[in-house]
TIBA-982205 format. One record per atom (N, C-alpha, C): z, y, x; residue in one letter. Coordinates in steps of 0.02 Angstrom, whole numbers, plus 50000, padded with zeros to 5 digits. Atoms other than C-alpha are relative to their C-alpha. Layout:
ZYXa ...
***
This chain:
499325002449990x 483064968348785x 499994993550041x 500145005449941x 483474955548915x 500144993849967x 499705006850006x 483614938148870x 500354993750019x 499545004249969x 484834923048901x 499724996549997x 500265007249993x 484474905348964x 500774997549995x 499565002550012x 485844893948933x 499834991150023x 500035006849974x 485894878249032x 500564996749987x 499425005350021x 486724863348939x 499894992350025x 499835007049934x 487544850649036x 500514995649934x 499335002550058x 488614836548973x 500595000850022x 499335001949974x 489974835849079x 500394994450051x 499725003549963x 490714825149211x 500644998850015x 499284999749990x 492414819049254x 500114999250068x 499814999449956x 492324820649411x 499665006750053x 500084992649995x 492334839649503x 499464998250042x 500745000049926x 490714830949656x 499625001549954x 500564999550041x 489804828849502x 499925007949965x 500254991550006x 490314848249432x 499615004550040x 500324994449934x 490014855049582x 499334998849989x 500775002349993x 488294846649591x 499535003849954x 500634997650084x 487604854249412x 500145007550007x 500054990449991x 488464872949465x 499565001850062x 500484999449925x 487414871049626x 499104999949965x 500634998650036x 485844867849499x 500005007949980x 499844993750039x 486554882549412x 499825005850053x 499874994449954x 486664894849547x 499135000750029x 500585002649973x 484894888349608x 499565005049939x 500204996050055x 484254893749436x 499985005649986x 500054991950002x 484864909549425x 499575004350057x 500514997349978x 483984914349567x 499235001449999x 500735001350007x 482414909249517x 499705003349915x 500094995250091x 482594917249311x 500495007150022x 499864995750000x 483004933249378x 499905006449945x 500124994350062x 482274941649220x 500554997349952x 499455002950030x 483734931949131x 500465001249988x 499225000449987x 485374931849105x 500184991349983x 500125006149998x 485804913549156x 500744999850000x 499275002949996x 487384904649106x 499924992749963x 500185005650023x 487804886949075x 500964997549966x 499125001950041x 489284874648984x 499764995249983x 500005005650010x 489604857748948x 500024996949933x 499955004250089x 489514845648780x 500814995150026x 499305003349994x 491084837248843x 500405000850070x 499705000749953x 492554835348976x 500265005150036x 499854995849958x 492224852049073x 500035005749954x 499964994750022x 492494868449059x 499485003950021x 499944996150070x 491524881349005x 499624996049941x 500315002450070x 491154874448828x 499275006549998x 500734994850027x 489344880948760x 500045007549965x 499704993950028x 490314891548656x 500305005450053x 499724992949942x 491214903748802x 499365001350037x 500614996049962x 489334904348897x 499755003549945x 500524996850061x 488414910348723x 500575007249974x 499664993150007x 489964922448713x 500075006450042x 500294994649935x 489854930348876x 499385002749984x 500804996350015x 487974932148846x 500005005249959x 499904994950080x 488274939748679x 500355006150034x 499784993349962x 489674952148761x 499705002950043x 500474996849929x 488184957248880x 499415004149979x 500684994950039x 486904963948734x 499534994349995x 500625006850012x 485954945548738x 500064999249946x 500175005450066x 485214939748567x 499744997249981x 500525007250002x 483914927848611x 500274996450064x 499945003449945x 484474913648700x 499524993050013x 500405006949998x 483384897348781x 500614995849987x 499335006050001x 484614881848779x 499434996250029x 500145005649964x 484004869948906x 500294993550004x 499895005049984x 484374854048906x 500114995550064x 500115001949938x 484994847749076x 500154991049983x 499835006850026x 484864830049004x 499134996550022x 500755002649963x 483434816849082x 499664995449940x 500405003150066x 483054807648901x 500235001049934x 499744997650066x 483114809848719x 500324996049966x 499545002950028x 484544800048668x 500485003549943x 499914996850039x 485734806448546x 500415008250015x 499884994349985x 486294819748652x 499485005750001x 500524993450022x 484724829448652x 499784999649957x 500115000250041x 484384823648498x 500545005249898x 499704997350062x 485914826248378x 500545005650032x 499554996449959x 487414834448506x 499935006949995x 500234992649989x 486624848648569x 499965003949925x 500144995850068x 485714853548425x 500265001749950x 499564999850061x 487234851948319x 500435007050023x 499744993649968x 488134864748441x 499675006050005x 500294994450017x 486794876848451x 499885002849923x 500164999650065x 486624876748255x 500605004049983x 499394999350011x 488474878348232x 500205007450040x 499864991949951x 488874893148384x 499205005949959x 500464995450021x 487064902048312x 500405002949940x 499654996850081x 487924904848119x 500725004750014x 499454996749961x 489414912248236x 499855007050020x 500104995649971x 488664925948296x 499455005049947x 500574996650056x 487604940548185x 499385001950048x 500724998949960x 485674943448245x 500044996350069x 500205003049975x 485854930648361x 499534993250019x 500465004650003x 484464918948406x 500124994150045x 499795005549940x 484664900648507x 499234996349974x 500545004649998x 482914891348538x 500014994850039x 499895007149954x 483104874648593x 499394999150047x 500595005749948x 481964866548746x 500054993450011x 500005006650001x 481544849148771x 500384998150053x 499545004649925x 482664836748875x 499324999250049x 500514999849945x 481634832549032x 499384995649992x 500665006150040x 480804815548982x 499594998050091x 500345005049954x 479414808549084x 499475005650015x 500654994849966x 478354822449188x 500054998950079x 500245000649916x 477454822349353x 500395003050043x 499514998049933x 478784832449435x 500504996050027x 499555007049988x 479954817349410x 499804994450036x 500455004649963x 478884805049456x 499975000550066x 499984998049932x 478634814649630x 500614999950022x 499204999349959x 480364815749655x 500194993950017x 499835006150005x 480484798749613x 499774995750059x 500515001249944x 479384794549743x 500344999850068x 499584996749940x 480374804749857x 500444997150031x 499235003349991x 481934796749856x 499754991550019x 499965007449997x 481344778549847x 499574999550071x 500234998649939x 480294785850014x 500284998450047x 499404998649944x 481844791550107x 500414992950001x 499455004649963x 482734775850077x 499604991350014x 500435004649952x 481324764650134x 499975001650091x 499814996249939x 481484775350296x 500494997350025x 499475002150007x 483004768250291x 500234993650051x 499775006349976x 482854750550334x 498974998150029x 500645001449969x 481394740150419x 499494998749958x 500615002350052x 479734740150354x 499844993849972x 500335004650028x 479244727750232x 499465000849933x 500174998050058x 477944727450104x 500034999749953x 499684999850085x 478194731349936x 500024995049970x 500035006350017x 477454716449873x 500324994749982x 499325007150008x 478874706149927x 500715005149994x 499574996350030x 479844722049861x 500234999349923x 499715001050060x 480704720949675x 500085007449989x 499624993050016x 481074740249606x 500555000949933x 499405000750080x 482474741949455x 500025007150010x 499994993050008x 482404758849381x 500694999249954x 499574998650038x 484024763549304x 500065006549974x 499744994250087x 484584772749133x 500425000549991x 499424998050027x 485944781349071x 500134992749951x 499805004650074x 485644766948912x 500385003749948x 499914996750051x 485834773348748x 499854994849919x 500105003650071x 485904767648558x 499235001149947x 500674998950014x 484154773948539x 499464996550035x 500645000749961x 482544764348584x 499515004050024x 500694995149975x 481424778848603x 500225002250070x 499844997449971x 482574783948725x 500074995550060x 499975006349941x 482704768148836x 499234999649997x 500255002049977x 481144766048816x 499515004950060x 500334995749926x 480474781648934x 500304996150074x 499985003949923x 481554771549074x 499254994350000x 500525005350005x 480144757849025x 499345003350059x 500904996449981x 478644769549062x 500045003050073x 499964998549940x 479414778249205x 499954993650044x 500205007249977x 479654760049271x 499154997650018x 500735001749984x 477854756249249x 499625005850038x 500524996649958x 477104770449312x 500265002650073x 499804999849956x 478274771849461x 499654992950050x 500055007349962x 478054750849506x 499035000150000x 500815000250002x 476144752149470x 499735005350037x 500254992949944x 475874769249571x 500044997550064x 499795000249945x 476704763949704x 499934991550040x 500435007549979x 476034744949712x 500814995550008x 499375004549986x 478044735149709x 499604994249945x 500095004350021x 477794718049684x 500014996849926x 499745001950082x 478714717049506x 500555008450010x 499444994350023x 479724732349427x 500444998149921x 499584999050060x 481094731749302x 500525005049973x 499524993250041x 482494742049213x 500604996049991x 499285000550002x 484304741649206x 500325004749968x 499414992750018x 485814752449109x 500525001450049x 499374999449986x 487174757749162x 500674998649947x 499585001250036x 487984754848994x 499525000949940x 500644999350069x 487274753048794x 499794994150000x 500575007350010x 485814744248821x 500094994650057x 500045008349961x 485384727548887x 499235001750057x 499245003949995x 485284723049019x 500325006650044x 499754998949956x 486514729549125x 499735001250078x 500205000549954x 486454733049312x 500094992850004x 500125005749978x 487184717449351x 499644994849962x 500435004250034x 486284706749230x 499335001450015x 500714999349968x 484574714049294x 499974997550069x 499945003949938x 485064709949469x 499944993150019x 500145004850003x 485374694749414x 499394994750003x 500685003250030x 483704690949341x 499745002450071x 500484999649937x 482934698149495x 500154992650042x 500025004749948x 483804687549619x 499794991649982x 500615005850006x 482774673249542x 499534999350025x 500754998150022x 481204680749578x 499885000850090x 500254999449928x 480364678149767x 499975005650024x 500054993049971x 480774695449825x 500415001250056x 499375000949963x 481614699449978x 500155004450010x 499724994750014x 482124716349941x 500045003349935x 500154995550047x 482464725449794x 500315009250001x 499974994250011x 482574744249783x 500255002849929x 499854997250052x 483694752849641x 499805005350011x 499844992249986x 483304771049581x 500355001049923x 499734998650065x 484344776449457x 499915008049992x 500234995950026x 483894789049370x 500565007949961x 499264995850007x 485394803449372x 499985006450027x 500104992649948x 485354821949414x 500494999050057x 499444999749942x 487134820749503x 500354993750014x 499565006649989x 488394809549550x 500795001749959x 499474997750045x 490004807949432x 499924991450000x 499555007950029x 490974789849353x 499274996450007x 500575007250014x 489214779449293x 499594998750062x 500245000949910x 488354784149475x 500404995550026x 499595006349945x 489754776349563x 500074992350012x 499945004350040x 489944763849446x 499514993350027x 500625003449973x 488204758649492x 499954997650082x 500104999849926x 488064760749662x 500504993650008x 499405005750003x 489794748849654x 499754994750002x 500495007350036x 488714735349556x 499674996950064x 500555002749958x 487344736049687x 500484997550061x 499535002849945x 488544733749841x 500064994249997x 499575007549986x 489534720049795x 499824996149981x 500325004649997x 488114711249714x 499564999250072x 500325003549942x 487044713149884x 500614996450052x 499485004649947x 488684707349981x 499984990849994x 499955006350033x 488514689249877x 499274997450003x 500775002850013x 486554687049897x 499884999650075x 500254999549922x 485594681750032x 499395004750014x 500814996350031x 484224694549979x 500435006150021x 499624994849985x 484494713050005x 499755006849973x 500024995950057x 484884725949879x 500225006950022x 499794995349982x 484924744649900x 499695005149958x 500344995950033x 484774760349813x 499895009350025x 500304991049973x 484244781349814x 500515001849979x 499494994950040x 485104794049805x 499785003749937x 500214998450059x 485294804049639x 499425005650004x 500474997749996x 483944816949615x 500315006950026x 499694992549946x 485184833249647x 499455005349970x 500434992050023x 484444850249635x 499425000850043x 500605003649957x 482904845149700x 499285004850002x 500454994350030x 481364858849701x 499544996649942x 500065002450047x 480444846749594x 500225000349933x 499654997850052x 481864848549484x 500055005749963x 500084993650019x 481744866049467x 499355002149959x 500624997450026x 480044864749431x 500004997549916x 500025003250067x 480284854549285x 500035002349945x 499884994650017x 481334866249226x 499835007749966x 500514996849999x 480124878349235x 499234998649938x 500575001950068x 478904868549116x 500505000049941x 499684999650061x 480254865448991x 500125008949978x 499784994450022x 480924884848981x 499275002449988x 500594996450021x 478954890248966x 499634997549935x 500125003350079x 478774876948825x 500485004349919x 499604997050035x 480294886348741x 499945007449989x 500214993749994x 479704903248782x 499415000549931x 500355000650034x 478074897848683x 500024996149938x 499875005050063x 478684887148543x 499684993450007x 500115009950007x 478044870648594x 500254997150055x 499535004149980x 479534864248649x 499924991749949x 500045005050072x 479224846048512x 500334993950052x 499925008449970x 480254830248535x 499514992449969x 500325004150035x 479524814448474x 500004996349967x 499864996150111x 479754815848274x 499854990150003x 500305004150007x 478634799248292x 500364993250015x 499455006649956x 479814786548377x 500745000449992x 499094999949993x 481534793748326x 500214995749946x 499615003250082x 482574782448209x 500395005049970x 499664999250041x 483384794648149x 499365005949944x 500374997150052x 481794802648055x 499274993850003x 500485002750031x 480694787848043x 500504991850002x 499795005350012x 481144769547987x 499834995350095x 500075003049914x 481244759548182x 500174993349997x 499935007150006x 481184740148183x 500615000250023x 499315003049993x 483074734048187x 500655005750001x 499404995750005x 483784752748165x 499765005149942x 500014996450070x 483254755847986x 500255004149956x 499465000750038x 484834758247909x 500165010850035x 499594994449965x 485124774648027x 499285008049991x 500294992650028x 483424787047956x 500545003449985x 499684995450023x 483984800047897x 500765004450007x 499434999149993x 485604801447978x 500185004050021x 499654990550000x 486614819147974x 500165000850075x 500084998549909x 486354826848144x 500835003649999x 499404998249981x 488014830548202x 500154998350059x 499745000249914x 489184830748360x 500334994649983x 499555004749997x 490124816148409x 500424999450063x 499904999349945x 490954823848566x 500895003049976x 499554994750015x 492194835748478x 500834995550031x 499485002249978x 493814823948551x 500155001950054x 499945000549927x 493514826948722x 499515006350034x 500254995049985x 492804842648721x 500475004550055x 499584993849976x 493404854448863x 500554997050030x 499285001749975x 494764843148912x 500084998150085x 499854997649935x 494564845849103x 500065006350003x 499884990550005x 495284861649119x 499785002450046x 500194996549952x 494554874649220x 500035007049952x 500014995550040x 495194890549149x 499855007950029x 500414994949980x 494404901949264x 499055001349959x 500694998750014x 492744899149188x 499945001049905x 499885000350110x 493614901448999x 499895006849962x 500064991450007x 493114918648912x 500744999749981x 499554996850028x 494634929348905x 500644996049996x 499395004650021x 495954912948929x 500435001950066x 499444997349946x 496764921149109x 500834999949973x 499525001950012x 498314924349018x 500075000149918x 499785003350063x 498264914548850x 500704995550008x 499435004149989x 499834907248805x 499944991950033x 500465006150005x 498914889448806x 499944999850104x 500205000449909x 498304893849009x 500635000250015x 499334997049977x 500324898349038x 500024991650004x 499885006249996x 500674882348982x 500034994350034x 500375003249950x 499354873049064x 500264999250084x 499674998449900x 499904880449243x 500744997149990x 499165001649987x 501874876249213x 499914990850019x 500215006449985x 501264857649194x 499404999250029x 500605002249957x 500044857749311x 499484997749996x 500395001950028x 498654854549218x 499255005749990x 
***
């Protein structure tokens, strides 16, 4: 019997950034042709996880992968997901959902990483790294294990690649900030720094960033610039490719060892043990797109929707 992959996204509020993750999507399916490949969001867009795992199901699928199109284990690949696949699995009879790991820190990233901070040295006139600065940017999250892979990618990007000094930035969460890392740079004898932020697509916190970097290099006498996001990148695919063969074989494992919410974590004690659940359910689905809704063509609800233009 054929089996489903299920690529879970979070969601974007803005349609460059949909487009961007159905362009992964479409990419994918060509390449899991033994599959049946469908994907859906944890918030904002449409199709919810629930209408792809129903299609599948209406197709004779009852093993599905669930991919994680998420780049660290914050609490979305930690509690989110897994709360949705738990929840849609007890929905359905003899159906199976096996989770795969978020992406994390592998050599296909790294190369990509490479890639990009390549092309936009290409960019401008050669100088050497040395008197280069690099700032890796993170989603930022309420988890340390999860900030701290920006750390490691950081080091083994700035140390591979010989930049003078490397640091890390959020986009939101953690500390510091873009602009508060910028800050601290433009202390530091460098006369370039290089952002890569670390983002499949482009949507609100990309921009956000990119924003930061601008109109702080407009105010410096130093000169700040960053990559583009990583995109559907063949690298990316490959990644991909290791996670769904980890899930195929059962050693998909996150890391049990560093999570606060199953081991005691200096300054986030209080939060072991804490009941894996969703914390999305407000804003679930609420970009409508009701072409991609099972069976909502003409629900009263879609009637609606269309009269107010929504």
């Amino acid at each position: 019997m054929k089996k489903g992959i299920l690529l879970c996204g979070h969601g974007s509020r803005r349609e460059s950034g949909t487009a961007a993750f159905q362009q992964l999507v479409s990419l994918l399916k060509k390449r899991y042709t033994d599959y049946e490949v469908d994907y859906g969001f944890l918030e904002f867009n449409h199709p919810l996880y629930e209408a792809a795992v129903a299609r599948m199901y209406e197709k004779g699928i009852r093993e599905i992968y669930a991919l994680p199109v998420i780049l660290f284990a914050g609490s979305h690949a930690k509690n989110d997901i897994p709360f949705e696949m738990n929840t849609i699995q007890r929905n359905y009879e003899g159906l199976t959902i096996k989770m795969g790991t978020h992406l994390g820190v592998n050599t296909h990233l790294l190369e990509l990483s490479k890639k990009r901070i390549l092309e936009e040295e290409a960019k401008h006139p050669f100088l050497d790294r040395k008197k280069t600065c690099l700032v890796v940017v993170g989603r930022g999250t309420t988890d340390p294990d999860a900030n701290s892979d920006v750390h490691k990618l950081a080091c083994m990007l700035g140390e591979g690649m010989g930049f003078g000094f490397t640091t890390v930035a959020y986009s939101g969460t953690a500390y510091p900030s873009v602009t508060e890392s910028l800050q601290l740079v433009d202390q530091l004898p460098f006369d370039r720094t290089i952002a890569i932020p670390f983002f499949f697509f482009t949507g609100v916190l990309l921009e956000r960033i990119y924003g930061q970097i601008e109109a702080f290099n407009a105010t410096s006498t130093k000169e700040y610039v960053y990559t583009d996001a990583f995109g559907s990148d063949e690298f990316v695919l490959k990644a991909f490719d290791e996670r769904l063969e980890e899930a195929i074989n059962g050693t998909a494992n996150m890391n049990c060892q560093l999570c606060k919410y199953r081991k005691q974590i200096v300054g986030f004690e209080a939060e072991q043990g804490q009941e894996q659940v969703g914390h999305h359910l407000n804003v679930k689905g609420i970009l409508f797109q009701e072409n991609n809704k099972v069976d909502a063509s003409n629900s009263f609800l879609s009637k609606i929707k269309k009269v107010l233009g929504i």
